[in-house]
PLY file of the C-alpha trace (Angstrom):
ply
format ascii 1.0
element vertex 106
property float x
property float y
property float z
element edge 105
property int vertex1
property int vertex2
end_header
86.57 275.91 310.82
90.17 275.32 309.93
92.05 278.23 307.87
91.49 276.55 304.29
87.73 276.62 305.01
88.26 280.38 306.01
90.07 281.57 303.05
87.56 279.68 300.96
84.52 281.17 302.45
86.30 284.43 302.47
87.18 284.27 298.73
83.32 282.50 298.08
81.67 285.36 300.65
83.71 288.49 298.56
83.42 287.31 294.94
79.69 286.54 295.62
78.84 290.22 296.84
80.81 291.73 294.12
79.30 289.66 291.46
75.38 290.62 292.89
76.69 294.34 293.05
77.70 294.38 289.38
74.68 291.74 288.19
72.39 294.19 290.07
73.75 297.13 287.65
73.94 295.41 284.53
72.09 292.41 284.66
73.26 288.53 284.25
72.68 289.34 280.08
74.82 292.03 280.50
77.85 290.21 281.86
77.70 288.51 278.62
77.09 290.99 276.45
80.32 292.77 278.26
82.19 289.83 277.78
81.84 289.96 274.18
82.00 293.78 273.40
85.66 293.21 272.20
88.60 291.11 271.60
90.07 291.60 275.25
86.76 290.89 276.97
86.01 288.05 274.68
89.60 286.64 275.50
88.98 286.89 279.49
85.16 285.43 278.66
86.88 282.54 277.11
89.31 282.33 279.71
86.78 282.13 282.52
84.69 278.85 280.47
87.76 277.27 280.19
88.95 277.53 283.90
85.50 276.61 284.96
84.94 273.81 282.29
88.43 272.53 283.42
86.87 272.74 287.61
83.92 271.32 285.80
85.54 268.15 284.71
87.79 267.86 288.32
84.40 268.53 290.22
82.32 265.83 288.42
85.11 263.18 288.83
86.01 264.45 292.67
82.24 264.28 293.16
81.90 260.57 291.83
84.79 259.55 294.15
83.10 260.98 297.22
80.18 259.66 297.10
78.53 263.17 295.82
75.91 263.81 293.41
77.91 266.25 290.88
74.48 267.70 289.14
73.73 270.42 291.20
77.74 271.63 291.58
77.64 271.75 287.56
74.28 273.46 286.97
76.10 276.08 289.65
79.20 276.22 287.69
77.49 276.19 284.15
75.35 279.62 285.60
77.17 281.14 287.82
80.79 280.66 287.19
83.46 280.43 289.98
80.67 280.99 292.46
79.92 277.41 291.96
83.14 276.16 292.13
84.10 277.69 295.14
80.68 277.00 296.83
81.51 273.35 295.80
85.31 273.95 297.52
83.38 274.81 300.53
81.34 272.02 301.26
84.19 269.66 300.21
86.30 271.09 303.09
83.33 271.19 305.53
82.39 267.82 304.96
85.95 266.91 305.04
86.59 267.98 308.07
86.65 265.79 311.42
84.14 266.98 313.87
85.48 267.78 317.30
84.83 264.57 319.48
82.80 265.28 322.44
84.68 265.26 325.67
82.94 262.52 327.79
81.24 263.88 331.22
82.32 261.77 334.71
0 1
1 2
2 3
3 4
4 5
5 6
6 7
7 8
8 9
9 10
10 11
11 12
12 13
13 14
14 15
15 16
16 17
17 18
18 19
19 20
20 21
21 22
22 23
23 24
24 25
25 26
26 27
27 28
28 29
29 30
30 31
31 32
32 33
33 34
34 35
35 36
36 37
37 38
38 39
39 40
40 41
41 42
42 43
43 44
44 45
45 46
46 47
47 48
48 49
49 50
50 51
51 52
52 53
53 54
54 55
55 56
56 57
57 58
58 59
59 60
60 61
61 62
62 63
63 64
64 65
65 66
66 67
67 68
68 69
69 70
70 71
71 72
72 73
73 74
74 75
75 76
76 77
77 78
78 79
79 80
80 81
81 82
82 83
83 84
84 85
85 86
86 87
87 88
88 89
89 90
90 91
91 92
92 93
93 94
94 95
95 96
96 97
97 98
98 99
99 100
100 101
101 102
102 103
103 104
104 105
């Protein structure tokens, strides 16, 4: 695992756990219902759908270059946010990334 796969599972591994900490004390409808309680909270709701509509749109066309079926990276992004983009981040660089080549045994 090279150190952009690290820092990406790190950041994927962290955000995850805090999201299921807070989900598990308000619940997923109360995430929205947060994010539109007032004007700031509406602004960083907005915020959010238009950073991950913008990953969106690079995930489905990065997706369609690779070979990759983009569905179930948007479905993740469309309900779970970030998560799914950096989940999607993840097993880009995994794939990505060369396997060792096995030493060859005299």
């Amino acid at each position: 695992m090279n150190l952009r796969q690290l820092i990406i599972a790190a950041a994927l591994l962290a955000f995850t756990a805090f999201s299921l900490v807070v989900v598990g004390e308000v619940g997923y409808i109360g995430l929205w219902q947060a994010g539109l309680a007032s004007k700031a909270t509406l602004q960083i709701l907005l915020d959010l759908c238009i950073a991950c509509g913008l990953g969106g749109l690079w995930l489905l066309g990065d997706a369609q270059r690779r070979g990759v079926t983009p569905w179930p990276w948007l479905l993740a992004v469309l309900t779970l946010g970030s998560i799914g983009l950096l989940a999607y981040l993840f097993m880009r660089e995994r794939d990505a990334t060369p396997e060792a080549a096995p030493h060859a045994t005299p």
